[in-house]
FIDREN-788516 format. One record per residue (C-alpha): y, x, z; residue number from 1; residue in three letters. Coordinates in nm, 4 decimals. Example, Ala and Ser with C-alpha at 12.3 -4.5 7.8 and 13.67 -1.06 7.14 Angstrom:
BEGIN
+----------+----------+----------+-----+------+
:        Y :        X :        Z :  nr : rest :
+----------+----------+----------+-----+------+
:  -0.4500 :   1.2300 :   0.7800 :   1 :  Ala :
:  -0.1060 :   1.3670 :   0.7140 :   2 :  Ser :
+----------+----------+----------+-----+------+
END
This chain:
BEGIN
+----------+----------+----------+-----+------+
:        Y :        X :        Z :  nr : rest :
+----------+----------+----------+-----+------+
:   0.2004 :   5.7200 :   2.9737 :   1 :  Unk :
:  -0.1952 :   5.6182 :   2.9136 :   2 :  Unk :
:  -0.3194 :   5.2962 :   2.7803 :   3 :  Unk :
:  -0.6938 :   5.2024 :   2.9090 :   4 :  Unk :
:  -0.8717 :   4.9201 :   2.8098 :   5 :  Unk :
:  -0.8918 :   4.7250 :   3.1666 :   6 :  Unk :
:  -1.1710 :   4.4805 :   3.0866 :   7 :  Unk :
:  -1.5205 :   4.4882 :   2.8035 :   8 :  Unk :
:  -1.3667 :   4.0952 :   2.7517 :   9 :  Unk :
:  -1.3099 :   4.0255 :   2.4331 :  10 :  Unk :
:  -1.0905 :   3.7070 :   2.4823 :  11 :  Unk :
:  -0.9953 :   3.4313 :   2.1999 :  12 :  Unk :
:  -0.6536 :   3.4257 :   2.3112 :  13 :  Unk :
:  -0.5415 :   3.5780 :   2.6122 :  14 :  Unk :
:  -0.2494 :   3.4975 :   2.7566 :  15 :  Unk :
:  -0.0284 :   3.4338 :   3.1013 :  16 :  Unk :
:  -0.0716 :   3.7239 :   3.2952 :  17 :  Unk :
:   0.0054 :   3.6908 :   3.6432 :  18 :  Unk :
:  -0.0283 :   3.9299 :   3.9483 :  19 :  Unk :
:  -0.2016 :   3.8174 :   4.2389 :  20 :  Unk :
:  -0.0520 :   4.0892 :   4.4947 :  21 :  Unk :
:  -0.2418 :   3.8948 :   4.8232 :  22 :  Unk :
:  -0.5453 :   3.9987 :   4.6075 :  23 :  Unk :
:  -0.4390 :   4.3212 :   4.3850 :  24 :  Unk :
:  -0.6073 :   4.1028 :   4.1076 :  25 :  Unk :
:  -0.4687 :   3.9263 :   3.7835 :  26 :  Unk :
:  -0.4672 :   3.5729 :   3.7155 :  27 :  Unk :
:  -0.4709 :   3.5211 :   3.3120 :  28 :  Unk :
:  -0.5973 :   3.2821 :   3.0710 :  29 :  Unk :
:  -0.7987 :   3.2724 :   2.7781 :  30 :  Unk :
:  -0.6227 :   2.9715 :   2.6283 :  31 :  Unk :
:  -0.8589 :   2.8907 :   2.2826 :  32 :  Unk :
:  -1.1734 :   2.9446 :   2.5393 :  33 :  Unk :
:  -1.0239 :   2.6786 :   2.7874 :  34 :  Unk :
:  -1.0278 :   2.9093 :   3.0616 :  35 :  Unk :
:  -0.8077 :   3.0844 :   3.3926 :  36 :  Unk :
:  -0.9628 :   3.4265 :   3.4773 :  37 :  Unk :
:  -0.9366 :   3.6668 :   3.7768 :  38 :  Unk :
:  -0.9093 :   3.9842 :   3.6595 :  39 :  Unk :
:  -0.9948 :   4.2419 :   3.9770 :  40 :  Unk :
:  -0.8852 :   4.6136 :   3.8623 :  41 :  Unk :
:  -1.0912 :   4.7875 :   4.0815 :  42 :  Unk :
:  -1.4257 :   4.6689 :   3.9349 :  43 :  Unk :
:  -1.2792 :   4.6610 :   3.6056 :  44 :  Unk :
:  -1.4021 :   4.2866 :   3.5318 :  45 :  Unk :
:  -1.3342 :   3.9136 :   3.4874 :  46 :  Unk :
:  -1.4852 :   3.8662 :   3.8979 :  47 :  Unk :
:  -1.3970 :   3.4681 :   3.8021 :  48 :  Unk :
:  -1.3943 :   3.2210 :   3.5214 :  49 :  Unk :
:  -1.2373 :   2.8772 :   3.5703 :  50 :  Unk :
:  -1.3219 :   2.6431 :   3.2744 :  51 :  Unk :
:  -1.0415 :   2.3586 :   3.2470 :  52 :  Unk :
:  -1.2100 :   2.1772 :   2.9041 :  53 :  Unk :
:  -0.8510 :   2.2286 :   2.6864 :  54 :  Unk :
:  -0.6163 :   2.4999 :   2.5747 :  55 :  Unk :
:  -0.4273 :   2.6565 :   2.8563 :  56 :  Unk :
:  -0.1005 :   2.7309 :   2.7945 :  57 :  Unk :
:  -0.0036 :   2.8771 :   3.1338 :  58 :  Unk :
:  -0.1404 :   2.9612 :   3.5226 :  59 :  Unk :
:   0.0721 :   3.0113 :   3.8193 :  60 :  Unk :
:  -0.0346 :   3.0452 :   4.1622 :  61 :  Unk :
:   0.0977 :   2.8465 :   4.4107 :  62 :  Unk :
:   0.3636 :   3.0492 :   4.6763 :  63 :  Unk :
:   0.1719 :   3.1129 :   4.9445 :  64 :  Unk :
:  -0.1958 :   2.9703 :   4.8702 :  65 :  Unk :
:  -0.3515 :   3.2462 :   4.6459 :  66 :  Unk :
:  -0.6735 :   2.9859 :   4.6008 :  67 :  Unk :
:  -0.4544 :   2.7494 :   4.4745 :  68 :  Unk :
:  -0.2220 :   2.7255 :   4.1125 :  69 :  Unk :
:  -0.0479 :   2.5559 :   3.8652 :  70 :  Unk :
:  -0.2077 :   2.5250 :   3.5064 :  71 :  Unk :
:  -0.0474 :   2.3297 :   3.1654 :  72 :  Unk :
:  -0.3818 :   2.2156 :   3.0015 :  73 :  Unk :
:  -0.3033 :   2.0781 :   2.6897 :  74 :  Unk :
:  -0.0122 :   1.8237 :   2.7629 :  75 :  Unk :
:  -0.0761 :   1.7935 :   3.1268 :  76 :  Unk :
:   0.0628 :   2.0134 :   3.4157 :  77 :  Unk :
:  -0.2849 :   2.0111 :   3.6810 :  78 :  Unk :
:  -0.3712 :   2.1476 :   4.0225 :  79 :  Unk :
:  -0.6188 :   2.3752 :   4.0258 :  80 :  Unk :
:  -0.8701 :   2.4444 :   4.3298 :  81 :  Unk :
:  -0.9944 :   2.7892 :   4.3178 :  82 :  Unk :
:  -1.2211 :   2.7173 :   4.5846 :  83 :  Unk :
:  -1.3955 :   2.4127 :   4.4051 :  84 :  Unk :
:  -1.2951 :   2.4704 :   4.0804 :  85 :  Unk :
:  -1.1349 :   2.0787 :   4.0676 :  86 :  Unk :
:  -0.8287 :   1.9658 :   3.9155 :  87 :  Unk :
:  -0.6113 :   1.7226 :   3.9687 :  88 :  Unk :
:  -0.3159 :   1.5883 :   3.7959 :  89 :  Unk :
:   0.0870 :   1.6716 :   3.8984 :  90 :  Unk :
:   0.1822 :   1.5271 :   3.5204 :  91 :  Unk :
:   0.1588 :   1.4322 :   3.2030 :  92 :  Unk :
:   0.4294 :   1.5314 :   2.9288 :  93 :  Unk :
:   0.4748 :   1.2683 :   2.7073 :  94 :  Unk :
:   0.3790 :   1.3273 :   2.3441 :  95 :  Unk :
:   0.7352 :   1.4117 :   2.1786 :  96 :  Unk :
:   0.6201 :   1.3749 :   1.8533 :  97 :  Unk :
:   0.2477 :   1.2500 :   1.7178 :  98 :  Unk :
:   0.2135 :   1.4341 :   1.4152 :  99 :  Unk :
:   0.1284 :   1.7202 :   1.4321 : 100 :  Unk :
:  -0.0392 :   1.6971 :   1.7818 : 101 :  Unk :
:   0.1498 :   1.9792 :   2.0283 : 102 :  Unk :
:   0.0295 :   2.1162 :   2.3718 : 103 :  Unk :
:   0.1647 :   2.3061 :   2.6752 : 104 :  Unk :
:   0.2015 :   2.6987 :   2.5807 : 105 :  Unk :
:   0.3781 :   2.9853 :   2.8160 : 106 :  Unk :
:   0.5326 :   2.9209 :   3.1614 : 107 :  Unk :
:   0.7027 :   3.0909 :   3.4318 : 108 :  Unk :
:   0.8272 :   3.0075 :   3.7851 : 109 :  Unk :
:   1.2199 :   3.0796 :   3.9026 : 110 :  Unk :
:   1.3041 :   3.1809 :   4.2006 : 111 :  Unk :
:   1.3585 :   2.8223 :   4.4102 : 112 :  Unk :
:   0.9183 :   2.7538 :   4.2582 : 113 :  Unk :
:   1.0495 :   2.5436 :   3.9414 : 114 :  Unk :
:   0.8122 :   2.5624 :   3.6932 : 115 :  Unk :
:   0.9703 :   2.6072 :   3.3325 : 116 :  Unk :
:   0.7228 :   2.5660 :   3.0174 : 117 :  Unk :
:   0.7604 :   2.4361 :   2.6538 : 118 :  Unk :
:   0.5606 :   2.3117 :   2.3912 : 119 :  Unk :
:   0.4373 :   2.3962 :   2.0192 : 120 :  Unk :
:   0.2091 :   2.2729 :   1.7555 : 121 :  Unk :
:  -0.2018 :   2.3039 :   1.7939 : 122 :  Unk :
:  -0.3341 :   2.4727 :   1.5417 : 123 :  Unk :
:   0.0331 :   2.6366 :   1.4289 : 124 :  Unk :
:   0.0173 :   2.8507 :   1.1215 : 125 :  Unk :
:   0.2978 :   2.9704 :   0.9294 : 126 :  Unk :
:   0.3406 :   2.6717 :   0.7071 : 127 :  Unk :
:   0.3760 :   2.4213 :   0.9945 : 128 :  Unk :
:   0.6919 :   2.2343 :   1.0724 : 129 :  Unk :
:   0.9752 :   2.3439 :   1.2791 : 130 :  Unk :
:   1.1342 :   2.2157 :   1.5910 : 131 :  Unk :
:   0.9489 :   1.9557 :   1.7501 : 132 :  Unk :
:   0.8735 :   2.0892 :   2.0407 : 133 :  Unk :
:   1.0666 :   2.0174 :   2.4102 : 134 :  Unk :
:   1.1858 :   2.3018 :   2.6879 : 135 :  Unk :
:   1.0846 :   2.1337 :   3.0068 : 136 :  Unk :
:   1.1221 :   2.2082 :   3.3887 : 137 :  Unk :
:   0.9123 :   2.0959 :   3.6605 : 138 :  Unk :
:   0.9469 :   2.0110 :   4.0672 : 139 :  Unk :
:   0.8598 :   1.8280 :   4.2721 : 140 :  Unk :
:   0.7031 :   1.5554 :   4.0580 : 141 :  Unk :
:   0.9912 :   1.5450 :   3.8351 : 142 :  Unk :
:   0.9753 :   1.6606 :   3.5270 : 143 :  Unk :
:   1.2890 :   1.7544 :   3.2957 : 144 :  Unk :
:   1.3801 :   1.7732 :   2.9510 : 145 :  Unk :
:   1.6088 :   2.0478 :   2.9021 : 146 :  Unk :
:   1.6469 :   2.0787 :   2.4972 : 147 :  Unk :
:   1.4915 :   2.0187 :   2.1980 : 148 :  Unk :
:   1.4305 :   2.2000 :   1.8602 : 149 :  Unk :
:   1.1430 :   2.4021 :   1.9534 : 150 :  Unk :
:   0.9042 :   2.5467 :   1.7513 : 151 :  Unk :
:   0.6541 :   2.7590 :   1.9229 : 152 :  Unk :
:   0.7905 :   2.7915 :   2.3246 : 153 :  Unk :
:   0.7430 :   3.1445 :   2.4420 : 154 :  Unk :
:   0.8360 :   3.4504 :   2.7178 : 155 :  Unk :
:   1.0678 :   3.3609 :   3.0105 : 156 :  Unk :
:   1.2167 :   3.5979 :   3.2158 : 157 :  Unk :
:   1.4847 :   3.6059 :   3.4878 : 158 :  Unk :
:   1.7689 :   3.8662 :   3.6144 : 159 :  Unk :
:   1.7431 :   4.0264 :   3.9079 : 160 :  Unk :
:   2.0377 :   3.8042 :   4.0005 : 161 :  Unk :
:   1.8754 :   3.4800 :   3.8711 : 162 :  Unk :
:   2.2235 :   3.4323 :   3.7383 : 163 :  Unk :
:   2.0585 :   3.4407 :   3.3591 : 164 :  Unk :
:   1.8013 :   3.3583 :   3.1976 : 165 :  Unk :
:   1.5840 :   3.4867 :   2.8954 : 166 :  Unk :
:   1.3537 :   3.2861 :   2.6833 : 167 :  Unk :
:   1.0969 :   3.3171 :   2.3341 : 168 :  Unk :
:   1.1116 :   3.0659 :   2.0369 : 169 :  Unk :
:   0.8425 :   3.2705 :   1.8665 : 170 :  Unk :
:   0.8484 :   3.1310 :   1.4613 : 171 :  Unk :
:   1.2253 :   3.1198 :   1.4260 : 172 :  Unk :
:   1.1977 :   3.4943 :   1.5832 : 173 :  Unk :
:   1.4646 :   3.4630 :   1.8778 : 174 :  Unk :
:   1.5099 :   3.6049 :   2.2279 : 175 :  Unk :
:   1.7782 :   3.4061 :   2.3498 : 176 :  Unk :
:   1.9942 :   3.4036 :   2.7155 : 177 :  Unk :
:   2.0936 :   3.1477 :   2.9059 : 178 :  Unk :
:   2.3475 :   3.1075 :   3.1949 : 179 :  Unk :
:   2.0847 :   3.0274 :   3.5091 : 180 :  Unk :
:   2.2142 :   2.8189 :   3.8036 : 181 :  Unk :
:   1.9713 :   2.8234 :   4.0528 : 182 :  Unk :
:   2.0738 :   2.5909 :   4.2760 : 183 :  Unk :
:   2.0983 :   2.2787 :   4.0169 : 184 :  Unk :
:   1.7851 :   2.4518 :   3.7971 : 185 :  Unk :
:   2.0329 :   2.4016 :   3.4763 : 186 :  Unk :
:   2.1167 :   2.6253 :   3.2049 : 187 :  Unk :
:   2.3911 :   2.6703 :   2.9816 : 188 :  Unk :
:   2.5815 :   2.9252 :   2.7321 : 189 :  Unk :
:   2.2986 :   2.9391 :   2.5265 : 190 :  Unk :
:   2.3687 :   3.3174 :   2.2932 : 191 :  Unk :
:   2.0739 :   3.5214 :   2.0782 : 192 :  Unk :
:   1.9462 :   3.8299 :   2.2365 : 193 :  Unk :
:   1.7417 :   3.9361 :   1.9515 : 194 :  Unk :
:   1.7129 :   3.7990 :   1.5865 : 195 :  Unk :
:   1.3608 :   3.9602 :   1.4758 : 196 :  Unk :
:   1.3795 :   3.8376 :   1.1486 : 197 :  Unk :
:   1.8084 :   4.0063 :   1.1355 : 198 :  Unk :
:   1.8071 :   4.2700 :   1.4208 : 199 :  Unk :
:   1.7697 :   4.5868 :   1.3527 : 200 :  Unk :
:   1.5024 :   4.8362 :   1.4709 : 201 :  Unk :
:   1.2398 :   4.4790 :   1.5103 : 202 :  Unk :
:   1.1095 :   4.5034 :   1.1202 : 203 :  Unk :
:   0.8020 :   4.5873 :   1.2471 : 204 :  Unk :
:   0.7661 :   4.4015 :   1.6013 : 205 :  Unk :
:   0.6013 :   4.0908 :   1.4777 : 206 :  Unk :
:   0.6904 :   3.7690 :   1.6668 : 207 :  Unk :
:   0.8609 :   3.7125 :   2.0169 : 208 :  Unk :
:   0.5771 :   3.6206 :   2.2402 : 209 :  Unk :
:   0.5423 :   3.7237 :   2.5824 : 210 :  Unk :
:   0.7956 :   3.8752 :   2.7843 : 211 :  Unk :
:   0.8351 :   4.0141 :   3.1383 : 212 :  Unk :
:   1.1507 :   4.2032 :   3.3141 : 213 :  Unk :
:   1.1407 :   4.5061 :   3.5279 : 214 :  Unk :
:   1.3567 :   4.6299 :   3.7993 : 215 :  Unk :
:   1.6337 :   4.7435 :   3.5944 : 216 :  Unk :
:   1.6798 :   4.4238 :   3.4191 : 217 :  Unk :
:   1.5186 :   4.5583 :   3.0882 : 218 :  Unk :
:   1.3101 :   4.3666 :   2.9105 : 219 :  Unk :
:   0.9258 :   4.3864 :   2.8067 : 220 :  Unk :
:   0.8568 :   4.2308 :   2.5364 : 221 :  Unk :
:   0.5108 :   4.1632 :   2.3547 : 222 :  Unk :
:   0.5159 :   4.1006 :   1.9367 : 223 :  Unk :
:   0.2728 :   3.8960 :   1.8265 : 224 :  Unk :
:   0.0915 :   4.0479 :   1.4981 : 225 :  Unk :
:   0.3240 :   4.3566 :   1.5910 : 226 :  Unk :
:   0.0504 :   4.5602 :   1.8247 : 227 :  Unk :
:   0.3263 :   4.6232 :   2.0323 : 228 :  Unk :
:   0.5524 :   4.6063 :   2.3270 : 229 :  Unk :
:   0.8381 :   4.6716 :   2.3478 : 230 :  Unk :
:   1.1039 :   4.7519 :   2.5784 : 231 :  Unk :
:   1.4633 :   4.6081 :   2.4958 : 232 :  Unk :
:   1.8493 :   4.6101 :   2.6619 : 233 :  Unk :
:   1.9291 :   4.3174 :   2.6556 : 234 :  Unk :
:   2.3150 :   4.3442 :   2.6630 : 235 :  Unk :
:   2.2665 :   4.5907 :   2.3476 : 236 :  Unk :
:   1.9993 :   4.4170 :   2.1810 : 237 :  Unk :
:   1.8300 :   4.7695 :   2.0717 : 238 :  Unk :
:   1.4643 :   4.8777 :   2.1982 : 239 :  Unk :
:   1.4568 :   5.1440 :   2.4168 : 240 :  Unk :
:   1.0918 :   5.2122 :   2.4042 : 241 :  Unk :
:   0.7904 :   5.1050 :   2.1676 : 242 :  Unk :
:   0.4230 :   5.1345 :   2.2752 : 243 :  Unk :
:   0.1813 :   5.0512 :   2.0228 : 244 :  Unk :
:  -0.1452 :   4.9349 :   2.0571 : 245 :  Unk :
:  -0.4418 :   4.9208 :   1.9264 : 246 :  Unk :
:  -0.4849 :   4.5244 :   1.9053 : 247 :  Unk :
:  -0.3029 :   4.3363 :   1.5837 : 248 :  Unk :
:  -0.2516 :   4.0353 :   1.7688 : 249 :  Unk :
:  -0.0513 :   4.1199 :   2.1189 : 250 :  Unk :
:   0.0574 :   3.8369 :   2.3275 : 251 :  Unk :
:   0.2016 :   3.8980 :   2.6782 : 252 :  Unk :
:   0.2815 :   4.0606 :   2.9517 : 253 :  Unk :
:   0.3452 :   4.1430 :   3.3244 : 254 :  Unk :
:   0.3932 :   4.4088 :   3.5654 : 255 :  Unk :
:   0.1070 :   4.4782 :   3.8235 : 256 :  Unk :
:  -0.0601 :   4.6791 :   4.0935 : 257 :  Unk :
:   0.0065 :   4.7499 :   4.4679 : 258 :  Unk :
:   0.4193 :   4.9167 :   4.3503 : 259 :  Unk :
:   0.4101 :   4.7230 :   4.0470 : 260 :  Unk :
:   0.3910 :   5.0456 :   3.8508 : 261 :  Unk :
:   0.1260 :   4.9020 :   3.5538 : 262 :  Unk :
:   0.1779 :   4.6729 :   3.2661 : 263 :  Unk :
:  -0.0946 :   4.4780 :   3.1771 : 264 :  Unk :
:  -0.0914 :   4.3201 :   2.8100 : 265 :  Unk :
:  -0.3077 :   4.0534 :   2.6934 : 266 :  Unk :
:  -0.4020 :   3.9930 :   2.3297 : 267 :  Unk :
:  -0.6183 :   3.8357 :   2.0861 : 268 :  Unk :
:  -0.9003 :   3.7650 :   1.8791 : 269 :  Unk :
:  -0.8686 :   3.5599 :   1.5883 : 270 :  Unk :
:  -1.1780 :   3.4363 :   1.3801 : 271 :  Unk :
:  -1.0750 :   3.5269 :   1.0492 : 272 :  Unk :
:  -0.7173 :   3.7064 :   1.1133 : 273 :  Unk :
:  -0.7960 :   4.0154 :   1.3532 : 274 :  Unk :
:  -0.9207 :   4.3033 :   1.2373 : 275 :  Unk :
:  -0.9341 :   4.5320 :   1.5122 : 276 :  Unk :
:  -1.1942 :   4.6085 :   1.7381 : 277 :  Unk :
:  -1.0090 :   4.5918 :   2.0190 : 278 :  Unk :
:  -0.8605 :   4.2761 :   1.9541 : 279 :  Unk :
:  -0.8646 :   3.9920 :   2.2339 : 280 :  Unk :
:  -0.8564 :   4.3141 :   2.5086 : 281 :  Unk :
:  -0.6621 :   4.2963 :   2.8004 : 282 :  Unk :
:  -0.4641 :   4.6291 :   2.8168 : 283 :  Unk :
:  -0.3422 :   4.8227 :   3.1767 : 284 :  Unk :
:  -0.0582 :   5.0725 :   2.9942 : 285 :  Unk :
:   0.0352 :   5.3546 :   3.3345 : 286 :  Unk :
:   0.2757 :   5.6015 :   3.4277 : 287 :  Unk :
:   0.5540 :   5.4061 :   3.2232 : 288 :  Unk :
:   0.8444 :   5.5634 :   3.4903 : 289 :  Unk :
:   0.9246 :   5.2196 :   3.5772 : 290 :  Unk :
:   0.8048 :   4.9238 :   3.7897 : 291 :  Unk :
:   0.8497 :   4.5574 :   3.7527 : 292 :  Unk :
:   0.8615 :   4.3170 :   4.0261 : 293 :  Unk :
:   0.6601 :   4.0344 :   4.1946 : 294 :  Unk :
:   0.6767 :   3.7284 :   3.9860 : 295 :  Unk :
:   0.8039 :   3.4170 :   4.1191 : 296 :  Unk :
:   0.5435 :   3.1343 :   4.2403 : 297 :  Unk :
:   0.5130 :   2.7410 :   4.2215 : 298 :  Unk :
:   0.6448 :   2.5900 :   4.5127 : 299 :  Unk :
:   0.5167 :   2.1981 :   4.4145 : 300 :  Unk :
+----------+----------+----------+-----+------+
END
């Protein structure tokens, strides 16, 4: 296993990885710096910079149309023209709660191009309040509520089967599973995965943000403040492999290159928190003995 440091970016916060196989690049954003980046690995740079004017929360390209995605800016869910660098607006998710003000954060795609996202607090810190956030789907122009009680929305990931579902609520500390159907785009059976505040073996993980899946149906999972991933069964609950890094403040994940062999990790850099000098690096960790696969992509 090596870790290299894929990019000289130092980003605020980086998050969303997504690999662009038409391309062999990654899509990612730097959400704090308002922007979606292309990431090409063979020149070892940021080879675009997208600047959206608010805190992304997520980018997914579009199946099919690799100059085309998805991105939650703030509250709204936008269109983004790679080719002019436009947006335009798909939606708006209505403010759930006015005080504090929330925003968009992580999203993924399932396998029929529904895009699933939830919401947290700007400007969260440890002492803000808990569960007024929303778990959301999108298609189509219609967007759903799914539940409620969130604090700070985080990693999705699906089963090789699409028959379940996992998913982050990063300040109460869980990894939960749902039962996925597919067809409707409903889940149910909702169980706990992971307690990182009970579990043990996750003392030292840090939060539940970002998460991924490989082939095997293992999880990769990134701990915020934990300068770590980790790799977890999910029907045991126990980590099967720990890779630190050398970042405090770790954020997500995905699988990438041309066999989706790599795992690239973003993180980031906090004014006044991180203390690292590689903080806010986007990581390529190689030769893990395992591959992920290619991530599902918005179908409108």
């Amino acid at each position: 296993m090596k870790i290299v440091e894929a990019s000289k970016r130092r980003n605020q916060l980086g998050e969303g990885p997504h690999w662009d196989a038409s391309t062999g690049t990654l899509i990612y954003d730097d959400a704090n710096a308002h922007q979606v980046l292309r990431y090409d690995p063979k020149t070892g740079a940021e080879t675009e910079v997208f600047d959206l004017g608010d805190t992304v929360g997520n980018v997914i390209l579009y199946a099919g149309k690799p100059r085309e995605a998805v991105v939650c800016v703030g509250m709204n869910i936008v269109h983004l023209d790679m080719d002019t660098s436009k947006t335009s607006l798909l939606a708006t998710v209505a403010p759930h709660t006015t005080e504090p003000p929330h925003r968009i954060n992580d999203g993924k795609c399932d396998i029929k191009g529904r895009l699933w996202t939830g919401t947290m607090q700007r400007n969260w810190d440890l002492n803000s309040p808990l569960g007024l956030g929303n778990f959301y789907s999108f298609s189509q122009g219609s967007l759903k509520v799914h539940f409620g009680s969130v604090t700070l929305s985080n990693g999705i990931a699906w089963t090789a089967d699409n028959r379940t579902m996992f998913y982050n609520d990063s300040v109460p500390g869980f990894t939960y599973a749902f039962d996925f159907d597919a067809e409707e785009g409903t889940l149910s059976n909702r169980r706990v995965v992971v307690d990182f505040k009970k579990t043990a073996g996750y003392e030292s993980c840090g939060l539940p943000d970002g998460m991924t899946i490989d082939v095997n149906d293992k999880l990769w999972l990134v701990g915020f403040s934990g300068s770590c991933v980790v790799q977890i069964d999910p029907e045991t609950s126990k980590i099967l492999r720990k890779i630190d890094l050398p970042a405090k403040y770790t954020t997500s994940c995905c699988f990438g290159g041309a066999t989706y062999e790599d795992l690239y990790v973003t993180s980031a850099n906090l004014p006044g928190y991180s203390s690292c000098p590689e903080d806010g690096t986007l990581f390529r960790i190689t030769e893990l003995g395992v591959k992920g696969k290619a991530p599902y992509e918005f179908a409108g």
